[in-house]
C-alpha positions as CSV (number, residue, x, y, z in Angstrom):
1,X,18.4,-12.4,1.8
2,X,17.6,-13.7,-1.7
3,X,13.8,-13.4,-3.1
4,X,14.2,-17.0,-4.1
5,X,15.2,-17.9,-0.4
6,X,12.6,-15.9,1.4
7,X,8.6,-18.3,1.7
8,X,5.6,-15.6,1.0
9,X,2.3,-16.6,2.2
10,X,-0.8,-14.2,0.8
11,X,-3.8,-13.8,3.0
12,X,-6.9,-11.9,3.7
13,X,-6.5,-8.7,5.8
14,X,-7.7,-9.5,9.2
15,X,-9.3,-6.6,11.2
16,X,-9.0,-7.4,15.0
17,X,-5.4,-8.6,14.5
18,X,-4.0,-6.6,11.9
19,X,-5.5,-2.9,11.8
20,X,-3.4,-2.0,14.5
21,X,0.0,-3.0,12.6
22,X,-2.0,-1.1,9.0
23,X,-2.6,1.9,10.8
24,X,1.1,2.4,12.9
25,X,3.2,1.3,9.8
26,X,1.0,3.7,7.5
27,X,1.1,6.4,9.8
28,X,4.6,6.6,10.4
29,X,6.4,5.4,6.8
30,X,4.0,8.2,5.0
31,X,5.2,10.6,8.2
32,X,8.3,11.1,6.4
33,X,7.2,11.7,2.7
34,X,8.3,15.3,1.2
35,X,4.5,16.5,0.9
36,X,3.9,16.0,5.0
37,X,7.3,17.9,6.3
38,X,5.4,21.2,6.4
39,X,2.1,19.7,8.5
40,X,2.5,19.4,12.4
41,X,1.7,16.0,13.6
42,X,-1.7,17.1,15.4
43,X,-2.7,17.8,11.6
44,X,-1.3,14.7,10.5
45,X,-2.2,11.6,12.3
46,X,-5.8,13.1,12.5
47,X,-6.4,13.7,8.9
48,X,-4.6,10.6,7.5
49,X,-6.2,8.2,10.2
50,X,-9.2,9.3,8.7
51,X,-8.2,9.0,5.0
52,X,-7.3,5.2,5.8
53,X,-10.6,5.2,7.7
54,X,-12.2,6.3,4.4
55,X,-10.5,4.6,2.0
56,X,-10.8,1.3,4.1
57,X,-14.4,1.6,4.0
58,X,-14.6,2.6,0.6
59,X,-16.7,0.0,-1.8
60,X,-14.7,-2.3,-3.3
61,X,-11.2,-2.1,-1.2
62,X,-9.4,-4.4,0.2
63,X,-6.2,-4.9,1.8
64,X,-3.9,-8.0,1.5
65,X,-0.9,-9.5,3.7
66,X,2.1,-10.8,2.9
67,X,3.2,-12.9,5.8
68,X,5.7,-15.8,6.9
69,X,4.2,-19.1,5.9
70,X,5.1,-20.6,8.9
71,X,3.3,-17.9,11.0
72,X,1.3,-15.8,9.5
73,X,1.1,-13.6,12.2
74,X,4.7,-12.6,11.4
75,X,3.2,-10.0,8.5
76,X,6.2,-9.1,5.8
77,X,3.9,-6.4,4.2
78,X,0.4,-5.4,2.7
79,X,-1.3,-3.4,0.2
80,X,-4.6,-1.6,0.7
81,X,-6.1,-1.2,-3.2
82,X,-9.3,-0.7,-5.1
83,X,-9.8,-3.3,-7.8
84,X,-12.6,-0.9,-9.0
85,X,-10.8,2.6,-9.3
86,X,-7.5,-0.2,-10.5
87,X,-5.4,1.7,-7.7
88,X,-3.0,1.1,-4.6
89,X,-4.0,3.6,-2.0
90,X,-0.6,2.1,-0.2
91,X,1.8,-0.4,-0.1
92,X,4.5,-1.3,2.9
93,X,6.9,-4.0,3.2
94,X,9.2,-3.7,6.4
95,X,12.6,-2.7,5.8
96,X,14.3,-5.7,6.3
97,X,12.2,-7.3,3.6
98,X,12.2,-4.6,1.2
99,X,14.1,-5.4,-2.4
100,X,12.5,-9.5,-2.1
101,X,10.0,-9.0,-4.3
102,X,7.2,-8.8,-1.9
103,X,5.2,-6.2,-3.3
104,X,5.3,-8.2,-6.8
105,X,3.8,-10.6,-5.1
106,X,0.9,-8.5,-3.4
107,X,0.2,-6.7,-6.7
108,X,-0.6,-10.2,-8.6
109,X,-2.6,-11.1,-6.0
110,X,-4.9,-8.1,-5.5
111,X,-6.1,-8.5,-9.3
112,X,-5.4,-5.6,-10.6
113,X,-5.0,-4.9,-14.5
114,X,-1.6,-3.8,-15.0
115,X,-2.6,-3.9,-18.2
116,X,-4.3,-0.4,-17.5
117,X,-2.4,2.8,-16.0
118,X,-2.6,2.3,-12.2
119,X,-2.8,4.4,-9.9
120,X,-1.4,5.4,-6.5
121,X,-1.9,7.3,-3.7
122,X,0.7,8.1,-1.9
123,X,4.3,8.8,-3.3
124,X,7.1,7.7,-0.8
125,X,11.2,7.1,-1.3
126,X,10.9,3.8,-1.2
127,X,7.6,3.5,-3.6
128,X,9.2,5.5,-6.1
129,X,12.0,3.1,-6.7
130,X,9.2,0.0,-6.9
131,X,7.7,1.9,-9.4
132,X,11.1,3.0,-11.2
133,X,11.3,-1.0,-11.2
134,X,8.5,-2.0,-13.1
135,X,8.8,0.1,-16.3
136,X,6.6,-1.9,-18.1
137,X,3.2,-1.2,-15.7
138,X,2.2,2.7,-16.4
139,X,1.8,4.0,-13.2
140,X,0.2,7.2,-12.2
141,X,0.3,9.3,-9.4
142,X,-2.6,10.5,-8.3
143,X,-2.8,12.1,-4.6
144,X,-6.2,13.6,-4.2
145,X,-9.3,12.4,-2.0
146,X,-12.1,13.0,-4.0
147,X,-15.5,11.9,-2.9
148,X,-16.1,10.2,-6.2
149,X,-12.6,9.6,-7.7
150,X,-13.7,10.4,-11.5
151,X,-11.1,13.0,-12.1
152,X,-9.9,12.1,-16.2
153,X,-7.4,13.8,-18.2
């Protein structure tokens, strides 16, 4: 499928019908991650459930869909980010998707200054080759829950 070929709608994160789809996909693509395959799953689910809990809550977060124009209950992908800290706390496209430019799409629509490092929360396989894809955006990894976020170099 080319990127050209494939119609992107953008909308606003809806939380009766699409929290259930934010917290499953999360849940289970960051399941799989290198730092996680030491924690049982009881450990898990309950403390990342809560992190998204948090971070969903968190002043001045957000989370936008990428969906099928046609039905925008078909979702392609999202990304839950903070325009204030300038970070993506995670982004997901579903595999068949993946490689169309999707998240190029969501990251111009959240606003954030790629102009600035950004941050992100949660290193997977797949985000480390979007970020090995964008040289030219500085991005930082930076997996810590801190109740004020202020950590500096």
């Amino acid at each position: 499928m080319d990127a050209d070929k494939l119609p992107i709608a953008l909308r606003a994160f809806n939380d009766i019908s699409d929290l259930g789809f934010v917290y499953n996909s999360y849940l289970k693509s960051f399941r799989g991650s290198l730092i996680n395959k030491k924690v049982s799953n009881s450990i898990y689910y309950k403390a990342h459930q809560r992190f998204l809990t948090e971070y969903i809550q968190k002043h001045g977060s957000s989370i936008i869909m990428a969906v099928n124009p046609e039905s925008p209950d078909q979702i392609y992908g999202y990304c839950i980010y903070n325009l204030q800290l300038n970070e993506i706390f995670f982004a997901y496209s579903k595999e068949a998707f993946r490689k169309l430019s999707i998240f190029k799409s969501l990251l111009e629509a959240t606003k954030i200054d790629i102009t600035k490092c950004v941050r992100y929360r949660h290193d997977t396989y797949s985000g480390c080759q979007v970020v090995s894809a964008m040289p030219s955006i500085k991005f930082e990894y930076f997996p810590f829950y801190c109740s004020d976020d202020s950590i500096e170099e």
